[in-house]
C-alpha positions as CSV (number, residue, x, y, z in Angstrom):
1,X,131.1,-125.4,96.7
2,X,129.4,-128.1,98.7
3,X,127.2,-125.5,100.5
4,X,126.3,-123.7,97.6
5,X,124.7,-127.1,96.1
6,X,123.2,-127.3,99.7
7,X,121.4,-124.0,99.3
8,X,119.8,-124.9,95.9
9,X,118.8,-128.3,96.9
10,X,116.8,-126.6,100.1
11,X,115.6,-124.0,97.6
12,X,114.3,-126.2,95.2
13,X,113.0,-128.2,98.2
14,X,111.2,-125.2,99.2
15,X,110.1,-124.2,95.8
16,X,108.5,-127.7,95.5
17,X,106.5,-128.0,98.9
18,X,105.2,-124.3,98.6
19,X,104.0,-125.5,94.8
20,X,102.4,-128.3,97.0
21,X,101.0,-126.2,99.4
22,X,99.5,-123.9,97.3
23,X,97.9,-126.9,95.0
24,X,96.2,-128.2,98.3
25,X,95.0,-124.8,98.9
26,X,93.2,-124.9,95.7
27,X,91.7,-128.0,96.1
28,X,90.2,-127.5,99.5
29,X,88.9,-124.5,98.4
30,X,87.0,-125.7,95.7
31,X,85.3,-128.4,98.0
32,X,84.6,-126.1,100.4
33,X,83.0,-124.2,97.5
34,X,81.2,-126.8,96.2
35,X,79.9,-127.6,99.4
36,X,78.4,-124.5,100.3
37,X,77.3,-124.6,96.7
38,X,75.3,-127.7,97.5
39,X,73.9,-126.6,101.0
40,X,72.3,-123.5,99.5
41,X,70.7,-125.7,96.7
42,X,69.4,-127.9,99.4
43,X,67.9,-125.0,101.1
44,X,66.4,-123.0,98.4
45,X,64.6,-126.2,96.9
46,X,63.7,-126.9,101.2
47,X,64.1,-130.0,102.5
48,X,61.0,-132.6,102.8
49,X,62.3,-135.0,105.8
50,X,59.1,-136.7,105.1
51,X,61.3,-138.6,102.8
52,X,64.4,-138.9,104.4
53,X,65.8,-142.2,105.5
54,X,66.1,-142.8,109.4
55,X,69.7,-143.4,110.3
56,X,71.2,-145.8,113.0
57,X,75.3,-146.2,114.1
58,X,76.9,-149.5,113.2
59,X,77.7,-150.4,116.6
60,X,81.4,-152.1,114.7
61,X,82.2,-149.0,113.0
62,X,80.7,-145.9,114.4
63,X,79.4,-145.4,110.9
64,X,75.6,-144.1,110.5
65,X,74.2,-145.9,107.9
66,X,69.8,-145.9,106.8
67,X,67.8,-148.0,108.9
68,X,66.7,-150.9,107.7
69,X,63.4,-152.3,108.0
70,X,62.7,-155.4,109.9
């Protein structure tokens, strides 16, 4: 008796990752989506880099963040 209530704890364990899974699957697929989404906005309205920011690293973090004037 004891391994059938093993079997259906693993199965339901199962059942509940793969629900997981496929949840996660979804999500990244909708960012990905919105994403390229985005990038094909970006180029169809074409980019003026006249107005973009320069960036510089944060030497602490790694981060780039805009340059700030001095």
């Amino acid at each position: 008796m004891a391994q059938v209530l093993l079997i259906a704890a693993v199965g339901a364990g199962f059942l509940l990752v793969r629900r997981w899974l496929r949840r996660e699957q979804e999500r990244v697929a909708a960012d990905l989506r919105a994403a390229k989404e985005a990038m094909e906005r970006q180029n169809m309205e074409g980019q003026n880099l006249e107005h973009a920011a320069p960036l510089e690293q944060d030497p602490a973090t790694g981060v780039y963040r805009p340059k700030e004037p001095r």
